[in-house]
N, C-alpha and C positions, 0 to 999 in steps of 0.2 A: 424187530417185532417177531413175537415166534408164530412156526409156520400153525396149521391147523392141525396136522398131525400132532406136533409136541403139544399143542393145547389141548388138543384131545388125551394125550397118555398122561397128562401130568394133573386128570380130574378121576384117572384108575388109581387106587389104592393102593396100598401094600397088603397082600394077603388075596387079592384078587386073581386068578389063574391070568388075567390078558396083562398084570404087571410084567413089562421087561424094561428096566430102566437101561441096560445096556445094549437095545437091540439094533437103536443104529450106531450108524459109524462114526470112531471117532475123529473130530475135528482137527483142523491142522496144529493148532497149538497144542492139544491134547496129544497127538502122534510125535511131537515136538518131545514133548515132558516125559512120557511114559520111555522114548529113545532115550535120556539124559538120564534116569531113574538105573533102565538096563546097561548104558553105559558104566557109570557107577558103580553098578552092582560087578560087571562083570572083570571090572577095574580092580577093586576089593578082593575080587576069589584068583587074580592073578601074583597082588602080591600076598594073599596070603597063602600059594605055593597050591591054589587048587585047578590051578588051568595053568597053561603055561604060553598063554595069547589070550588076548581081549578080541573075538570075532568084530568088534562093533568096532576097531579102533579103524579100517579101510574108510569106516562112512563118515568120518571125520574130518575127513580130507575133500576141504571144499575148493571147486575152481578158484586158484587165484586172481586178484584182481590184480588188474594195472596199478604198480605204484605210481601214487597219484607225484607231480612237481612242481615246483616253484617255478611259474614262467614270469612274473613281476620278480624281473632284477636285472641288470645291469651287464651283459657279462664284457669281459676286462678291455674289449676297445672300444666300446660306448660309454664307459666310466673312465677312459682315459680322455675321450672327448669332452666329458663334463669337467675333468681336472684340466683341461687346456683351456677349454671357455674361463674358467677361473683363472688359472694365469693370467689371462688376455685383458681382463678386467680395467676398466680407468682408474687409475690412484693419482693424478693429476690434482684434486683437490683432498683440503683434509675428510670430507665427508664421502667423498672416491676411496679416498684408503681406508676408512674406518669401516664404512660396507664392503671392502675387499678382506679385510681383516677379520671381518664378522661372518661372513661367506666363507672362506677358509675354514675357520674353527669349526663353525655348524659341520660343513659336510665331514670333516674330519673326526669330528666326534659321534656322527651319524653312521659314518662308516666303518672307523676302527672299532668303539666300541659298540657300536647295535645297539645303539640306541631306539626306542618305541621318540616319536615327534613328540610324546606328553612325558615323559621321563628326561627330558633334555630341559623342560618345562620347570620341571617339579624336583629339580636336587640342584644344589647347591656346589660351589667352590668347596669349600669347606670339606666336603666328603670324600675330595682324593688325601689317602693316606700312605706313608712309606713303612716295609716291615724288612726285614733283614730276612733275608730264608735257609735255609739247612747248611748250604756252602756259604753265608756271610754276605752275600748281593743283595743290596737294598733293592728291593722291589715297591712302584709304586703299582695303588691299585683306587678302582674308584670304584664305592659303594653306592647303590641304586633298587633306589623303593620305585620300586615296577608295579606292574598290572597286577592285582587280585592281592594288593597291599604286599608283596614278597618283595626279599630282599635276594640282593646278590651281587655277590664281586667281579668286576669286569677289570682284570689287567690292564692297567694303564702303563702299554708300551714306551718305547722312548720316544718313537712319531709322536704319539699322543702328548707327551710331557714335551717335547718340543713345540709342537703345534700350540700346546696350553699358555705354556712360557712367551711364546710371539703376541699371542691373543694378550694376555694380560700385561707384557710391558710396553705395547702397542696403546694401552687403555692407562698408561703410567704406574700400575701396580708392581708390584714385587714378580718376580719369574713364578714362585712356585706356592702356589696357596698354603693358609696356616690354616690348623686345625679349627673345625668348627667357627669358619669364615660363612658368611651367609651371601655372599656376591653369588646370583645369578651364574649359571654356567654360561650363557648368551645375554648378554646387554641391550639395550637401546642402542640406536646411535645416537654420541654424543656425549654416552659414558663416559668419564673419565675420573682418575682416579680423585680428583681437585674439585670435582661436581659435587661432591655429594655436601649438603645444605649442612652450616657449621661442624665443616671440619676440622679437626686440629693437629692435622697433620703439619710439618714446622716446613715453610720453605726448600725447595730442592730435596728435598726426601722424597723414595717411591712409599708412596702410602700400599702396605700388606693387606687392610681391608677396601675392598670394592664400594662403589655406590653404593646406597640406599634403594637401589630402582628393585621395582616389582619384574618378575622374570617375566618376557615374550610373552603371550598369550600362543596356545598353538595354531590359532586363526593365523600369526604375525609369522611365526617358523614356518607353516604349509606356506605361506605366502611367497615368503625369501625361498623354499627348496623350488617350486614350482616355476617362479620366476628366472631361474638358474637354469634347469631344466628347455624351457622356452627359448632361454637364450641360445644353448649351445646345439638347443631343436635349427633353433633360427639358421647359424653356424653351417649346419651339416646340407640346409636344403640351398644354401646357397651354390654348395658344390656341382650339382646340379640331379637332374631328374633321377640317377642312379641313389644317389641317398636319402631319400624323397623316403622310402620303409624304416631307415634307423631313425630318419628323423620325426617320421611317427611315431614311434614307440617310444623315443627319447620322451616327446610333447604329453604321452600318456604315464609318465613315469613322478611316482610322488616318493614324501622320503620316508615311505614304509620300502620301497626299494632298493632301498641304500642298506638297510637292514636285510633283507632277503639277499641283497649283492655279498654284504658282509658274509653271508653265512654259506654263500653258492662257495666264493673264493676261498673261504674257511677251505672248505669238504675240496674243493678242487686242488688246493694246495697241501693233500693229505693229512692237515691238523686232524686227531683222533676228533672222532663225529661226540664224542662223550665231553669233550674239552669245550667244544665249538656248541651243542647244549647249555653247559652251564655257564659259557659266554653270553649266549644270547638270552637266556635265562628262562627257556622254555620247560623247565622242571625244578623246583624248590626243593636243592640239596642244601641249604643254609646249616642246617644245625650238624648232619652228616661232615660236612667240609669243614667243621670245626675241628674237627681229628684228625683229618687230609690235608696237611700243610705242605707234605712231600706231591702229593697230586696239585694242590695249590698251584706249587713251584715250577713242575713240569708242565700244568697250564699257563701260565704265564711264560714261561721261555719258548716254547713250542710257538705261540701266540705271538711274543716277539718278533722270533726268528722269519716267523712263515706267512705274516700279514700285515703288510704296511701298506704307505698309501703312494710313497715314493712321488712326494711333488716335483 
């Protein structure tokens, strides 16, 4: 609302002796503009050789802030505690081993490739592909329609393609997915490759396509990480009152942390921070990377070499 003053100067005229439309001061965002304006300008008369220093360029220089960090993740002996509660698992019956099998895969593809819990959801078998790269080494990689509809290729390591291969000849499938296969990257349990309603796959054969089944819900994945989590929470306080904090932190840990962990270990284990980006797919170089087969490549072995999950 303006004060009385401005309401009173803004019923004087132009041409009137008491007009001063500049007479008070200006306002912060006004002080703000008119600085960026002189900055500019004095930016301009530097490189075009008429000063040879911008005076305004000191006030530029604002207090840094604290880089802000990721404290949701895991680091590497509380996620080796999570990879031991998963060992430890009952496989006593066939629905013990199908949820130990199913449990595996998930955190393994949550954590090597950083996966978002709705992207694990939402792509298919079918989308890991193999490409041959500059030295002739087939490389597998899995293609991933992520958040804000973007795409991007997430190297799929040999962990990965091992872990995939147990996962699906566990489920009676072929080891290694075929192109534009529509099987679920995570199943029901109970999946199996002989389930799926008129099949015609012939006796004793590993059927190459998966069930017919609708992918997890990520209500059903949050469920299965959380539960995992709890468990190996459970695990750590039994140890006794000394672990009683990791096994807090464990019990508050969901599988956006598996993702966060992915990327801590990335950065910790010197993978360039620009590789471990377009891992996790925090910036849509898709069309750029079509020309970068050689970065491609060195993202992918680097990625290999430097980030596994070592069950």
């Amino acid at each position: 609302m303006p004060t009385r003053a401005r309401a009173a100067a803004a019923s004087i005229r132009r041409g009137d002796a008491r007009w001063r439309p500049f007479h008070g001061p200006l306002s912060p965002a006004s002080v703000r503009q008119a600085m960026v304006i002189l900055n500019v300008l004095f930016s301009w008369l530097v490189q075009a050789g008429y000063l040879t220093g911008n005076p305004l360029a000191l006030s530029r220089q604002r207090t840094p802030k604290a880089t802000p960090r990721i404290t949701r993740y895991l680091e590497p002996g509380l996620w080796q505690e999570v990879k031991d509660f998963i060992a430890s698992m009952p496989q006593q019956t066939a629905r013990d081993r199908a949820h130990y099998h199913r449990v595996r895969w998930l955190f393994t593809l949550l954590y090597l490739g950083g996966l978002r819990i709705a992207e694990v959801g939402g792509n298919p078998m079918g989308q890991f592909f193999v490409r041959r790269d500059a030295d002739g080494t087939m490389r597998w990689w899995l293609t991933v329609h992520g958040k804000g509809d973007r795409e991007r290729l997430v190297p799929a390591t040999r962990d990965l393609m091992t872990e995939l291969s147990r996962y699906r000849q566990h489920l009676g499938m072929t080891a290694l997915p075929s192109p534009n296969e529509t099987t679920p990257l995570v199943l029901p349990i109970g999946s199996t490759a002989g389930s799926t309603a008129g099949s015609t796959a012939e006796p004793g054969r590993t059927k190459t396509e998966g069930p017919s089944h609708r992918p997890l819900t990520r209500a059903a994945l949050h469920t299965i990480v959380k539960d995992v989590f709890a468990g190996a929470a459970g695990r750590l306080r039994e140890r006794g009152e000394a672990f009683t904090a990791r096994a807090d932190l464990l019990g508050q840990a969901s599988a956006h942390w598996l993702r966060h962990s992915a990327g801590s270990h990335m950065a910790d284990n010197q993978v360039d921070l620009r590789l471990v980006r377009d891992n996790l797919g925090h910036a849509s170089l898709t069309t750029t990377s079509l020309y970068l087969h050689v970065d491609d490549d060195r993202r992918h072995h680097e990625t290999d070499e430097k980030h596994r999950i070592d069950w």
